[in-house]
PyMOL commands that place a pseudoatom at each C-alpha (Angstrom):
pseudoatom trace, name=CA, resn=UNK, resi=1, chain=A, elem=C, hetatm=0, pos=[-3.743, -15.052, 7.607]
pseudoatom trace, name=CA, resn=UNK, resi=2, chain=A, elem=C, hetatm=0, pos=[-7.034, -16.891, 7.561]
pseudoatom trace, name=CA, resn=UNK, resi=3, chain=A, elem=C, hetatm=0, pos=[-9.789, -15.900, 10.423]
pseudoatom trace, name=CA, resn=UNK, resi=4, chain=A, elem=C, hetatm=0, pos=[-12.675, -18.319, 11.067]
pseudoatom trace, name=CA, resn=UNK, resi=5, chain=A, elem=C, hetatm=0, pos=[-15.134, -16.487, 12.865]
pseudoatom trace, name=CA, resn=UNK, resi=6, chain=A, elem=C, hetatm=0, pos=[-17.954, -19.044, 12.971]
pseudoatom trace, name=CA, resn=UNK, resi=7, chain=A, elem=C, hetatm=0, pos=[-17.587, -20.673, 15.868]
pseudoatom trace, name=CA, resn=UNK, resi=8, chain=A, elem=C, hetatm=0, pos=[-17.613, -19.065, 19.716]
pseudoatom trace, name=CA, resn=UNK, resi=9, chain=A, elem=C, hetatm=0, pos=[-14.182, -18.176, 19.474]
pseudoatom trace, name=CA, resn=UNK, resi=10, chain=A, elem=C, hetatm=0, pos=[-12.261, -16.867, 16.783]
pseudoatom trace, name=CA, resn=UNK, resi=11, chain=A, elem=C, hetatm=0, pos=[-9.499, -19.086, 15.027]
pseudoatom trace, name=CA, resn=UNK, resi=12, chain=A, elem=C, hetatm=0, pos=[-6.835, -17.585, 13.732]
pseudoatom trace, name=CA, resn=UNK, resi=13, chain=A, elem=C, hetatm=0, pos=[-4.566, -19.406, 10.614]
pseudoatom trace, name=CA, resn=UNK, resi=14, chain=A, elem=C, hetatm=0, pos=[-1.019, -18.812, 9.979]
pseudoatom trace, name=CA, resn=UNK, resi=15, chain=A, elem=C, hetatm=0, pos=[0.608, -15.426, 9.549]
pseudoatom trace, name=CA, resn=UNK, resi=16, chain=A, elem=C, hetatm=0, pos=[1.397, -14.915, 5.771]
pseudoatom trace, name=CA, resn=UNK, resi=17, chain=A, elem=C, hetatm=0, pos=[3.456, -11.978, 4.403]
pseudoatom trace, name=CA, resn=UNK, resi=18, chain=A, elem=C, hetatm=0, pos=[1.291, -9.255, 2.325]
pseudoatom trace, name=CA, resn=UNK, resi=19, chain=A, elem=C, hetatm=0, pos=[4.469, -7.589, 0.413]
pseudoatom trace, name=CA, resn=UNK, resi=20, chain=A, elem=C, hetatm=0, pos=[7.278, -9.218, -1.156]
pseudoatom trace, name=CA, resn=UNK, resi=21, chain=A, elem=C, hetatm=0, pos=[8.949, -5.747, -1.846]
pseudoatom trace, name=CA, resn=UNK, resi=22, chain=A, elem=C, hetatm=0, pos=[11.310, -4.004, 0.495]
pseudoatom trace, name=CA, resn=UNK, resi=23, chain=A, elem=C, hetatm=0, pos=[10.155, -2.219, 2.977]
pseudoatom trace, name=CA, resn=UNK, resi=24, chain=A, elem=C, hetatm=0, pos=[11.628, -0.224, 5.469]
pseudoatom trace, name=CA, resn=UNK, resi=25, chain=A, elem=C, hetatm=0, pos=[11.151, 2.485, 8.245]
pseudoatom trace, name=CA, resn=UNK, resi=26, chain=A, elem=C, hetatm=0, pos=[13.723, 4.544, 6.705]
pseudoatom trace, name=CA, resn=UNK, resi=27, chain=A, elem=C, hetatm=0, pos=[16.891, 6.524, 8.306]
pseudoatom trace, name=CA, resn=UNK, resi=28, chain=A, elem=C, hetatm=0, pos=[15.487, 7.443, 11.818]
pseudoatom trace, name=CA, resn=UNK, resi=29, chain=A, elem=C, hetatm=0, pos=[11.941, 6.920, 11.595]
pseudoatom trace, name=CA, resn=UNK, resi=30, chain=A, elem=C, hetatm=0, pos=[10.437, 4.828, 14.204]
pseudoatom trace, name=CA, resn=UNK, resi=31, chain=A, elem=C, hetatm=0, pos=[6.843, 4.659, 12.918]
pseudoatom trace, name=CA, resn=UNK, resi=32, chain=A, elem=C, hetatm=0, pos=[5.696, 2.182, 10.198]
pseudoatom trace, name=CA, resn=UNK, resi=33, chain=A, elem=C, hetatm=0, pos=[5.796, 3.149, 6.357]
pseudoatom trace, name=CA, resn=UNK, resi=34, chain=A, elem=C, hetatm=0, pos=[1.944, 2.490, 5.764]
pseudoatom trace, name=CA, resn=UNK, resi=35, chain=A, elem=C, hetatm=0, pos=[-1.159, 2.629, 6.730]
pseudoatom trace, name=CA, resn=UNK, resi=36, chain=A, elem=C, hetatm=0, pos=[-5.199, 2.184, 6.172]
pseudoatom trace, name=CA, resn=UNK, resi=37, chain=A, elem=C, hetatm=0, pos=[-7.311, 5.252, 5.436]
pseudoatom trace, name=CA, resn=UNK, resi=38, chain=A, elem=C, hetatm=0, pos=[-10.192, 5.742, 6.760]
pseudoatom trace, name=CA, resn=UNK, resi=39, chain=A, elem=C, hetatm=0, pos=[-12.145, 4.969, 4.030]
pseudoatom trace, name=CA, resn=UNK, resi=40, chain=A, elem=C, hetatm=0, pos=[-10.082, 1.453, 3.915]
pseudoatom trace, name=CA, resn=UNK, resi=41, chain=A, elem=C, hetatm=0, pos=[-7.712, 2.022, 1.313]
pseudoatom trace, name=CA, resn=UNK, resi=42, chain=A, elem=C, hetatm=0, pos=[-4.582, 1.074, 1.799]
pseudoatom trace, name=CA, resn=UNK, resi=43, chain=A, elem=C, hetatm=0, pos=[-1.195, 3.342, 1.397]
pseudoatom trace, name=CA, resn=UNK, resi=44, chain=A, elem=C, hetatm=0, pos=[2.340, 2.804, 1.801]
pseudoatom trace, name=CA, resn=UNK, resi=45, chain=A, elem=C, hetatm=0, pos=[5.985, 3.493, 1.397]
pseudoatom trace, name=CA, resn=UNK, resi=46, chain=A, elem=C, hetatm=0, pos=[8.347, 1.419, -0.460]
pseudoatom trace, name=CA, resn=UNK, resi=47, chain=A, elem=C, hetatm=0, pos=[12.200, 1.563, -1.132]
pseudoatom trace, name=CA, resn=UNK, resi=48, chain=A, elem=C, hetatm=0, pos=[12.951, 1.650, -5.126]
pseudoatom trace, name=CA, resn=UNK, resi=49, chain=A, elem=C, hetatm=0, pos=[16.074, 0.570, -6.775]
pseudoatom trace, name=CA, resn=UNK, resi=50, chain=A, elem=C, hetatm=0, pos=[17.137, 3.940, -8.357]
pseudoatom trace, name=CA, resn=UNK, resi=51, chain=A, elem=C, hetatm=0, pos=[17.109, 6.140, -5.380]
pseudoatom trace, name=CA, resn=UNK, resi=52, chain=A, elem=C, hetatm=0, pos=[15.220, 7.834, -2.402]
pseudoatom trace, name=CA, resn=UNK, resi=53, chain=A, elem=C, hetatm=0, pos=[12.464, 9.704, -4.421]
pseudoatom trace, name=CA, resn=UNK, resi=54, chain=A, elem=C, hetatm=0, pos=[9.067, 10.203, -3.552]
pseudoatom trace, name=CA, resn=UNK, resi=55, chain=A, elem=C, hetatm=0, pos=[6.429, 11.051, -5.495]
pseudoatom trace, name=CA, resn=UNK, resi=56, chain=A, elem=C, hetatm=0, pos=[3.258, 11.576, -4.492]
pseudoatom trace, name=CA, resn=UNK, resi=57, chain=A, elem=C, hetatm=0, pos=[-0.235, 11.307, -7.178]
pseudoatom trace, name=CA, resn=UNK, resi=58, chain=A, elem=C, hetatm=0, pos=[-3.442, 12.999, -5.714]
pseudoatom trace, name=CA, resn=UNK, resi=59, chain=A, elem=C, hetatm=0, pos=[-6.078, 11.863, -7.469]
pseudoatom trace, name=CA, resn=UNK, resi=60, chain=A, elem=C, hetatm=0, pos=[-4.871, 9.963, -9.415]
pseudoatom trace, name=CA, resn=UNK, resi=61, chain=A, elem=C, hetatm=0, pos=[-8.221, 8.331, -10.949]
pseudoatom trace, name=CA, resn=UNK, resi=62, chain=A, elem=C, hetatm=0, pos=[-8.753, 11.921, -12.629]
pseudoatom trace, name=CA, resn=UNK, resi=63, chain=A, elem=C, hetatm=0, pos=[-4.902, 12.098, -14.131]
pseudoatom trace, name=CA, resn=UNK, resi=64, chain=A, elem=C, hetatm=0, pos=[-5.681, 8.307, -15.448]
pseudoatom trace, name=CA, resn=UNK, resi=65, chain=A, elem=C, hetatm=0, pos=[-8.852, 9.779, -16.975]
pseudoatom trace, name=CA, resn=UNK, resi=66, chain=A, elem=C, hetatm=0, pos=[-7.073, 12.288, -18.905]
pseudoatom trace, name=CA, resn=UNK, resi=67, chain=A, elem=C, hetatm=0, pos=[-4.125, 10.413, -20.078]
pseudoatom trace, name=CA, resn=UNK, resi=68, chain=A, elem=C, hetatm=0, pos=[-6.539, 7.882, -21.219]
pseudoatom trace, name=CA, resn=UNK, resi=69, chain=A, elem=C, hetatm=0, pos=[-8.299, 10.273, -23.010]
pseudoatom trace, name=CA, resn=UNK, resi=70, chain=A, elem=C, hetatm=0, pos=[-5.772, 12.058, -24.478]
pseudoatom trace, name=CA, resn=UNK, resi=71, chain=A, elem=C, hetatm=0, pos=[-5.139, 8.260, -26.261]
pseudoatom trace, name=CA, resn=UNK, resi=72, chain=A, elem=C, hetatm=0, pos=[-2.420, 7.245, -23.373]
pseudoatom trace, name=CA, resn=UNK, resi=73, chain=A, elem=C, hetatm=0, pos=[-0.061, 9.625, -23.628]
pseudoatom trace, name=CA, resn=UNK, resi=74, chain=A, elem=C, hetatm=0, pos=[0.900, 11.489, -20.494]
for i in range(1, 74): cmd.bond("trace and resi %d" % i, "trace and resi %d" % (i + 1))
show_as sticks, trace
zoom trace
């Protein structure tokens, strides 16, 4: 969505959708699957097509680092 914030009041555009995957709650959750850190990154949950794994890659910036300079190969 587009925000003009120029004038006195703000004007808001038209809604457009962020994700194009599927997303979902899951089985009994109530609360949305993402969220904003609070340094502003952005994090979130999506449904893959070969099953209801999750896998989870702290820092990942340092495992990319070492794959890359091990020539790529993890």
């Amino acid at each position: 969505m587009t925000l003009d914030a120029s004038g006195a009041d703000p004007v808001f555009g038209k809604p457009v959708a962020l994700f194009a995957d599927d997303n979902n709650f899951g089985a009994g959750a109530s609360i949305a699957n993402y969220d904003v850190t609070a340094d502003g990154r952005f994090i979130m949950i999506r449904r893959g097509t070969n099953g209801g794994k999750l896998r989870l890659v702290a820092n990942w910036t340092e495992e990319l680092k070492q794959i890359l300079a091990s020539g790529g190969v993890r």
